[in-house]
C-alpha positions as CSV (number, residue, x, y, z in Angstrom):
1,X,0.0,0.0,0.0
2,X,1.4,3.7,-1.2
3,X,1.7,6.4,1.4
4,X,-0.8,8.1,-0.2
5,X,-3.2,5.0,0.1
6,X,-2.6,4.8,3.8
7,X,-3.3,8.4,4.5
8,X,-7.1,7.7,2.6
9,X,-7.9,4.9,5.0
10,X,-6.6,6.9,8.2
11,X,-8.9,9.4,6.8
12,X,-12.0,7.3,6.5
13,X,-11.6,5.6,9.9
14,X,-11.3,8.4,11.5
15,X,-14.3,9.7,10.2
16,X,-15.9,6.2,10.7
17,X,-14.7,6.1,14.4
18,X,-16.0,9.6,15.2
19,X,-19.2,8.3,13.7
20,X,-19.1,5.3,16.3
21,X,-18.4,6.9,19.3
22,X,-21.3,9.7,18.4
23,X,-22.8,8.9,22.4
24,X,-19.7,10.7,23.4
25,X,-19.1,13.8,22.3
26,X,-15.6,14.2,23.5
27,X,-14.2,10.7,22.1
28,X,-15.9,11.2,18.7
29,X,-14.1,14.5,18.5
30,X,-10.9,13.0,19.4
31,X,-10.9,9.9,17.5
32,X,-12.2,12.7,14.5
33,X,-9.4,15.0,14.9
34,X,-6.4,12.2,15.4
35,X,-7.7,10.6,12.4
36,X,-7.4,14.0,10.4
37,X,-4.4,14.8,11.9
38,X,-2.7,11.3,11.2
39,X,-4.0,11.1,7.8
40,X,-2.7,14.5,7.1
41,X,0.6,14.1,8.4
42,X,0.7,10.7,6.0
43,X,-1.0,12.3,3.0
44,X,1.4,15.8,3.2
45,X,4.3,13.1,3.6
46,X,3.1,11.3,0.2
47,X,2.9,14.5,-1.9
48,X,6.2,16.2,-0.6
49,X,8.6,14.3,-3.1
50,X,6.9,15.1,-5.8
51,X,6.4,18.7,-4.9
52,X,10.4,18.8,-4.3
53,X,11.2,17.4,-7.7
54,X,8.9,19.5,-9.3
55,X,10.7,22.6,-8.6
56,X,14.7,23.5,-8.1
57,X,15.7,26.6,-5.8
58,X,18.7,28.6,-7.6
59,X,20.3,31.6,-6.6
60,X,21.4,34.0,-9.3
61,X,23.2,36.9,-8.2
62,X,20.4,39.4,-7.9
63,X,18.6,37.1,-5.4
64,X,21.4,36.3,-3.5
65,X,21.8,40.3,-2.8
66,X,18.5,40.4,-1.4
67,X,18.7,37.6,0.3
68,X,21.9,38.9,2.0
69,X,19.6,42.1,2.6
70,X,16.4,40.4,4.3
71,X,18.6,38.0,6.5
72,X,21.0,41.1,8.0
73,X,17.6,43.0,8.8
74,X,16.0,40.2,10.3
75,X,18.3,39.4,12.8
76,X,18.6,43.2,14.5
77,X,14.5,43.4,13.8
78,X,14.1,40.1,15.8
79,X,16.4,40.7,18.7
80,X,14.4,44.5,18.6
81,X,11.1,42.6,18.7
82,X,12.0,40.5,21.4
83,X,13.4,43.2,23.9
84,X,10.1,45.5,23.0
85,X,7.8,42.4,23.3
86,X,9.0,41.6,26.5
87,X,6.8,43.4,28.4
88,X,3.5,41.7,27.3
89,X,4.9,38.4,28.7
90,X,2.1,37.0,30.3
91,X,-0.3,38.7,28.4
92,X,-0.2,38.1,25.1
93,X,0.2,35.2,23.2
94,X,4.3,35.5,22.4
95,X,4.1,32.3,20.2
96,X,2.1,33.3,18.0
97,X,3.8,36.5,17.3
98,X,7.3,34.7,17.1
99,X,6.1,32.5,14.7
100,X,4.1,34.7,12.4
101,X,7.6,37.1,12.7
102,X,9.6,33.8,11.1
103,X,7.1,33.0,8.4
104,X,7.5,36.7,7.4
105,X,10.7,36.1,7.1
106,X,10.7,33.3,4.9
107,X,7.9,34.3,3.2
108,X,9.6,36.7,1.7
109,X,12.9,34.9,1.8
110,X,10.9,32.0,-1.0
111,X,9.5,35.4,-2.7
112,X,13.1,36.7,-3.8
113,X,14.2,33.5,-5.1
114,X,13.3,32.6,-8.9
115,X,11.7,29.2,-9.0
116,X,12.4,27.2,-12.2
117,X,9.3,24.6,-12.0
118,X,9.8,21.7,-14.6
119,X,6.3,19.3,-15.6
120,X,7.4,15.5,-15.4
């Protein structure tokens, strides 16, 4: 059976569990949720070689000047961020703004650099 197969099935008996176990709220929801989660994790597994092959990352010069750029202004701008966040310790949710401050980052990072894509 294909990774891809596997993911399906986790899928469905999730779903088919949660189904079952309708009497309890909380276990339908869990069995519901570990079965998307599992089949997920399986399925984005399958489909990440092909998505990798399909594309090739190169760095001309251009790119590599603005990559050079974004990366010595993100470190200063996170070590900033940090000392002015610290303050709302406690009371705010810090994760979430650390994280959504590193997708940013490579966000834009994956924006600068010219994707050749190639169809099998």
């Amino acid at each position: 059976m294909t990774l891809h197969g596997a993911a399906l099935l986790v899928l469905l008996g999730g779903g088919v569990a949660a189904l079952a176990a309708s009497r309890s709220p909380r276990l339908a929801l869990l069995l519901g949720s570990a079965g998307a989660g599992l089949g997920g994790a399986l399925g984005g597994a399958a489909v990440v070689p092909f998505l990798l092959g399909a594309f090739h990352i190169r760095l001309d010069a251009l790119s590599a000047f603005f990559q050079a750029a974004l990366f010595a202004l993100s470190f200063p701008a996170a070590i900033y961020g940090a000392g002015y966040m610290r303050p709302f310790l406690g009371r705010r949710s810090l994760p979430t703004f650390v994280f959504f401050f590193d997708l940013l980052a490579a966000s834009v990072s994956v924006a600068e650099v010219p994707l050749r894509g190639q169809l099998p």
